[in-house]
C-alpha positions as CSV (number, residue, x, y, z in Angstrom):
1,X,77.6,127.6,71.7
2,X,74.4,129.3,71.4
3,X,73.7,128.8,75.2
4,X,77.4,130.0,75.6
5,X,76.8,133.3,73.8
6,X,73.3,133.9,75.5
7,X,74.6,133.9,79.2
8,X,77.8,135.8,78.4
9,X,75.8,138.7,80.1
10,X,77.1,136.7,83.3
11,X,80.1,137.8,84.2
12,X,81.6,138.1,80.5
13,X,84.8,137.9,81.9
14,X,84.7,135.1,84.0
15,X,83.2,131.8,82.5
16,X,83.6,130.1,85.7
17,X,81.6,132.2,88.1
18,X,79.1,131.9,84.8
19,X,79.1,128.3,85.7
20,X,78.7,128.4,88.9
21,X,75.9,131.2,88.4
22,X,73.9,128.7,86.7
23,X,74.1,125.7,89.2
24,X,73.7,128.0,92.1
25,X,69.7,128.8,90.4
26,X,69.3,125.6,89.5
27,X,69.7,123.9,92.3
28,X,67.4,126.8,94.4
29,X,64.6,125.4,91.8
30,X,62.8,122.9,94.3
31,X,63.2,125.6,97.4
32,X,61.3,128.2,95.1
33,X,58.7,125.9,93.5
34,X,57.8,124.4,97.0
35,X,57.4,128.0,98.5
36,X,55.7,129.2,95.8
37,X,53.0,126.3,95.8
38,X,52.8,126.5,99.5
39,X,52.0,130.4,99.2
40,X,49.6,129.5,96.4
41,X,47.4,126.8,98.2
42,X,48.0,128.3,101.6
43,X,49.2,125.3,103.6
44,X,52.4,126.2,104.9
45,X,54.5,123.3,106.3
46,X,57.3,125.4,107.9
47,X,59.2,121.7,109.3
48,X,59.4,120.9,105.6
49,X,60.3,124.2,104.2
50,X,63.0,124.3,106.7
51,X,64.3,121.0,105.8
52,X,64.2,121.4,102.4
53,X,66.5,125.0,102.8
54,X,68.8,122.9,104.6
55,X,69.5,120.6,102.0
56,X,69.2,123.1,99.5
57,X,72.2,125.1,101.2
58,X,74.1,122.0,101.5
59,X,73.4,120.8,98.0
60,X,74.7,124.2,96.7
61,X,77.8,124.2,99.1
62,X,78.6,120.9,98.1
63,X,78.0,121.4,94.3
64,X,79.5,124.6,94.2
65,X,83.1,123.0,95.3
66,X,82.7,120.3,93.3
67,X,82.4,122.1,90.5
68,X,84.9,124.4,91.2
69,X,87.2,121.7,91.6
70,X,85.7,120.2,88.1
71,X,86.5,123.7,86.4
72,X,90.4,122.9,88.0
73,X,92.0,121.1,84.4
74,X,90.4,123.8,82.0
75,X,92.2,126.1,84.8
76,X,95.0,124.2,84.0
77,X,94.9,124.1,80.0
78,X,94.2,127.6,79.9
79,X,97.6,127.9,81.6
80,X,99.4,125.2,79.0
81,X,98.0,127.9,76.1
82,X,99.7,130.8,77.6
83,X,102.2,129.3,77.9
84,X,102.5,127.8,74.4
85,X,101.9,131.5,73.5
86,X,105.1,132.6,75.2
87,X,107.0,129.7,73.9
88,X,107.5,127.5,76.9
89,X,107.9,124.1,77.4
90,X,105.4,121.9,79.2
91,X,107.6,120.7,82.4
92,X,104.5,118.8,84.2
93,X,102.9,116.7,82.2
94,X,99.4,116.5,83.6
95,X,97.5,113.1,82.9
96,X,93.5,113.3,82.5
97,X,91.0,110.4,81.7
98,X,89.3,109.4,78.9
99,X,86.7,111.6,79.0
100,X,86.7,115.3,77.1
101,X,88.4,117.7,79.7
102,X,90.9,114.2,79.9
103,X,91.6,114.5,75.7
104,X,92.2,118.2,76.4
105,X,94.3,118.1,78.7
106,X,96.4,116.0,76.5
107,X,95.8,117.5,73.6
108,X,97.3,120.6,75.0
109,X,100.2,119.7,76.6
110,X,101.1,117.7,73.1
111,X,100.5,121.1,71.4
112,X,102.5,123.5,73.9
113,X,105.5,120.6,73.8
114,X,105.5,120.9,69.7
115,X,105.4,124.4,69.4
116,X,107.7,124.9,71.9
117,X,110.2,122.5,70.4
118,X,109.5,124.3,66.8
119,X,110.2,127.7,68.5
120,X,114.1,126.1,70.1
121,X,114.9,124.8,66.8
122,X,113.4,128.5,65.2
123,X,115.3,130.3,67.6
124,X,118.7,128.1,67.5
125,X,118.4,128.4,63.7
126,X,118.6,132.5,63.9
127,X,121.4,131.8,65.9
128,X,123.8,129.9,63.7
129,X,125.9,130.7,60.7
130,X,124.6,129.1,57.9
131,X,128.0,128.1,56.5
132,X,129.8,127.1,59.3
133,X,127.1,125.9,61.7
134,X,128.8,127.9,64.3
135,X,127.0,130.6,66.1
136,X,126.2,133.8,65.0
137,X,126.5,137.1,66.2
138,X,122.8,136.7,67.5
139,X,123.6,133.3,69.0
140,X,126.8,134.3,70.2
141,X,125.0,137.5,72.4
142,X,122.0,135.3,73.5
143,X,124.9,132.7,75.0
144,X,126.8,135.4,76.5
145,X,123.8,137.2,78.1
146,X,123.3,134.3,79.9
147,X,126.5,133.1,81.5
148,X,127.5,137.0,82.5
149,X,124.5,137.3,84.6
150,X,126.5,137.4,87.8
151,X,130.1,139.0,88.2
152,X,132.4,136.6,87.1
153,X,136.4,137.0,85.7
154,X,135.9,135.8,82.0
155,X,137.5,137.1,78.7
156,X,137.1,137.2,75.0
157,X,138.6,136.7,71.7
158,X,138.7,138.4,68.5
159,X,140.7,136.0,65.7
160,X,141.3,136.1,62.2
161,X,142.3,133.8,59.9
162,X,146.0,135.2,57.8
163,X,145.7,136.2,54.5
164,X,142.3,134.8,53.9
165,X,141.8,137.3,51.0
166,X,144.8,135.5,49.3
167,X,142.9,132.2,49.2
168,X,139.5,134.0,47.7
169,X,141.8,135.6,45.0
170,X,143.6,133.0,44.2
171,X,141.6,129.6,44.5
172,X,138.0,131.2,44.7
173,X,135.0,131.7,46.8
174,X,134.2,127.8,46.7
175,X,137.7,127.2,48.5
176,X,137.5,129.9,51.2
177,X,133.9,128.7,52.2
178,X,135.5,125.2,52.5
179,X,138.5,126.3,54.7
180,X,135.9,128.7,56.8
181,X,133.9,125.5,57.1
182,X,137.5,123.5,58.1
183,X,138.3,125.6,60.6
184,X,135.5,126.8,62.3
185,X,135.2,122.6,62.9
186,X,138.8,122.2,64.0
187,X,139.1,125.8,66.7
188,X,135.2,124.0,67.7
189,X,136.5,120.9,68.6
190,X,140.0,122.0,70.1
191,X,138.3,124.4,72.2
192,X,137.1,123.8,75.7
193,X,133.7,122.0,76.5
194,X,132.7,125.4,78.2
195,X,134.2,128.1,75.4
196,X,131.8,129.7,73.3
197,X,132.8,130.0,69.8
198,X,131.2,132.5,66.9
199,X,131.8,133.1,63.7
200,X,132.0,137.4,63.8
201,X,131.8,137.9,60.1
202,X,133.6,137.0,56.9
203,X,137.1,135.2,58.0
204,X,136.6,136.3,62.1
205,X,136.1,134.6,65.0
206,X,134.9,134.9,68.4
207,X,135.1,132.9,71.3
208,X,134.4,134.1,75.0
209,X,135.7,131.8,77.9
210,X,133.5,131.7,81.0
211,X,134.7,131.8,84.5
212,X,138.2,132.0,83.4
213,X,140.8,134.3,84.0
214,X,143.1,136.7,80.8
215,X,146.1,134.8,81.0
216,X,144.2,130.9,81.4
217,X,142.4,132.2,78.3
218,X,145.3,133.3,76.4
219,X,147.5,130.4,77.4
220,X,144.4,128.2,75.7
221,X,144.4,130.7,72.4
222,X,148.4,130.3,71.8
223,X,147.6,125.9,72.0
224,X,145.0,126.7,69.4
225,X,147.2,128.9,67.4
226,X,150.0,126.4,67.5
227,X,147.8,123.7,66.7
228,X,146.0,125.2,63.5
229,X,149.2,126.4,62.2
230,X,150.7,123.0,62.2
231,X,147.8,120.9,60.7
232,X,148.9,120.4,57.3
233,X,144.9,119.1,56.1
234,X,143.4,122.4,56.3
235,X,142.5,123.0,52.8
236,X,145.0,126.4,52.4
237,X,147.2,127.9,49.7
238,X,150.9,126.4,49.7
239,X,151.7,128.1,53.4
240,X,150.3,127.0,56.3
241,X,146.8,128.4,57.5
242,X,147.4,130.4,60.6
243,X,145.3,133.0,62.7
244,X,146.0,136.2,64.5
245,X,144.2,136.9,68.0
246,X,143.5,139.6,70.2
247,X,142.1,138.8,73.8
248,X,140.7,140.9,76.5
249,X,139.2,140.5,79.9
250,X,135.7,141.3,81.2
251,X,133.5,140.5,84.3
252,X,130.2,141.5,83.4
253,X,127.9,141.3,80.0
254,X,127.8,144.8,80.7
255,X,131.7,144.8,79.5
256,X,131.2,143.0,76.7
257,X,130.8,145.4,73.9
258,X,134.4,147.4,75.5
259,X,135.7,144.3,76.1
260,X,135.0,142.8,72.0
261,X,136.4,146.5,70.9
262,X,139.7,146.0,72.8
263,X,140.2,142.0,71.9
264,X,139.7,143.8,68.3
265,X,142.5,146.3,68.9
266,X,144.6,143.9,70.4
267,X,143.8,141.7,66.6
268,X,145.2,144.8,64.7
269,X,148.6,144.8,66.6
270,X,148.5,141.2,66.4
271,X,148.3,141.5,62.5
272,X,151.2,144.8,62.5
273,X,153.3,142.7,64.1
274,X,153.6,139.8,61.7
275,X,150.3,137.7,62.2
276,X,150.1,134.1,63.7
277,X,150.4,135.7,67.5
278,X,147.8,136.2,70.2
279,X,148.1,139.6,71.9
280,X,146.8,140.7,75.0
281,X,144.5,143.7,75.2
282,X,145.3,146.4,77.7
283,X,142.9,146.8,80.5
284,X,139.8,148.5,80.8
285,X,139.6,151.8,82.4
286,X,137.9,151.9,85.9
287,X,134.7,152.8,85.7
C-alpha cells in the first residue's frame, strides 16, 4: 500500500496507465545505464547501442500488451462491483485460476450474485402484503409498469368483498384476517396464470389482465364471482361470502391511474345495485 499511495501522483485517476508507467521506466533501465556508461568512459559502440534500443522497444511493446491484457480481470471485477452496487445479477460467470486476480474474480462474482439475490428478495418483500402474501400496491405498480410498456388492449379490476364490516363486528378482527387470507388464496389460484392480483387496501382487490380485451376480462370476473359465492368453506358469517367488481379497459400504463378510478366507480354501482355483480366501466374519454 505504501508504494500504492506514493505513485498516486501518476495518473491518480487511472491505476492502469500507473502500471504501465512504471514498466514502461523500468524496462528503459538497461538502455539508459548502457548510454550513460558509454558517455562516461567514452567508448561508444553505436552497433550495440542500436541493438540494445531495438530490443528495448520491443520489450516494452511486448510487455506493455501483456500487461494490459493482465490488468483485463481487475477490468472485469471492477465491473462485477458496479454492478453489485446497482443491484444486478452476475449473468457470466467468469472462471479465473488459482492464483490472486483468479480468487477475485470469484470472490466477486459470489458477492455481486448474493447481494443481488438479497436485494430480489428485499425488493419482492416491499412488494407483498404482509397478511395475504399477495401483492401490494407497490408490487402491484412495479408488475404493471412492466407489462404496459408497449400499447396493448388490457383492463383492470377493482373488487370488494360484501359486507366485510359485518364479519369484523360480529366475529372479530382474527376472523376477517382469516377470510382476507382465504380469499385472496382462492381469487389467486382461480385466476389466470398471466392475471395480476393485489390486495388494494383493507377488504379490496385488484387484478389487471394483460393482453386481454374488457369483455374477455369481465367474462373471467363473473366465473370468479360465481365461484367464490358458491364455496361454502370460506370462513364467512351464516351467508355466503360474495364480492362486488368494477372493471375497466386501458392500453397503456399511462391509463392506469384513469383506468383504477373508473373500475372504482364501476365498484360503487356495482355495490348500489345489490352487490355480488361485476359492472363494466364506461369508456375513457379520447384524449
Amino acid at each position: 500500500m505504501r508504494f500504492y499511495s506514493a505513485t498516486t501522483f501518476l495518473f491518480p485517476r487511472h491505476y492502469e496507465r500507473r502500471l504501465l508507467s512504471v514498466c514502461f521506466v523500468a524496462v528503459h533501465i538497461p538502455l539508459v545505464a548502457a548510454i550513460v556508461y558509454q558517455a562516461v568512459t567514452g567508448r561508444w559502440e553505436t552497433t550495440t547501442l542500436v541493438v540494445l534500443l531495438v530490443a528495448t522497444l520491443f520489450g516494452t511493446a511486448a510487455g506493455l500488451a501483456s500487461i494490459r491484457a493482465l490488468l483485463a480481470p481487475i477490468e472485469e471485477a471492477t465491473e462485477m462491483l458496479r454492478a453489485v452496487q446497482s443491484g444486478e445479477r452476475i449473468s457470466h460467470m467468469p472462471r479465473g485460476g488459482g492464483d490472486l486476480v483468479g480468487r477475485l474474480l470469484e470472490g466477486v462474482a459470489a458477492a455481486a450474485n448474493e447481494s443481488a439475490t438479497r436485494i430480489e428478495l428485499l425488493t419482492d418483500e416491499a412488494g407483498r402484503d404482509s397478511l395475504t402474501s399477495l401483492r401490494n400496491r407497490r408490487g402491484f405498480t412495479e408488475v404493471a409498469r412492466k407489462l404496459l410498456v408497449h400499447e396493448t388492449e388490457a383492463a383492470v379490476a377493482m373488487l370488494d368483498i360484501d359486507h366485510f364490516k359485518q364479519v369484523n363486528d360480529r366475529l372479530g378482527h382474527a376472523r376477517g384476517d382469516a377470510l382476507l387470507m382465504v380469499f385472496a388464496q382462492r381469487i389467486n389460484a382461480l385466476l389466470r396464470r398471466s392475471d395480476i392480483c393485489a390486495r388494494w387496501g383493507g377488504e379490496e382487490f385488484i387484478v389487471l389482465f394483460p393482453d386481454t380485451a374488457l369483455e374477455e376480462a369481465a367474462q373471467v370476473m363473473e366465473r370468479l364471482r360465481a365461484t367464490i359465492a358458491a364455496d361454502a368453506e370460506l370462513p364467512g358469517t351464516q351467508r355466503p361470502v360474495t364480492f362486488s367488481c368494477g372493471i375497466a379497459s386501458l392500453h397503456r400504463y399511462a391509463e392506469l391511474d384513469d383506468a383504477t378510478r373508473r373500475a372504482d366507480e364501476a365498484l360503487y354501482v356495482a355495490k348500489q345495485a345489490g352487490r355480488n355483480r361485476v359492472e363494466i366501466a364506461r369508456q375513457a374519454l379520447p384524449a
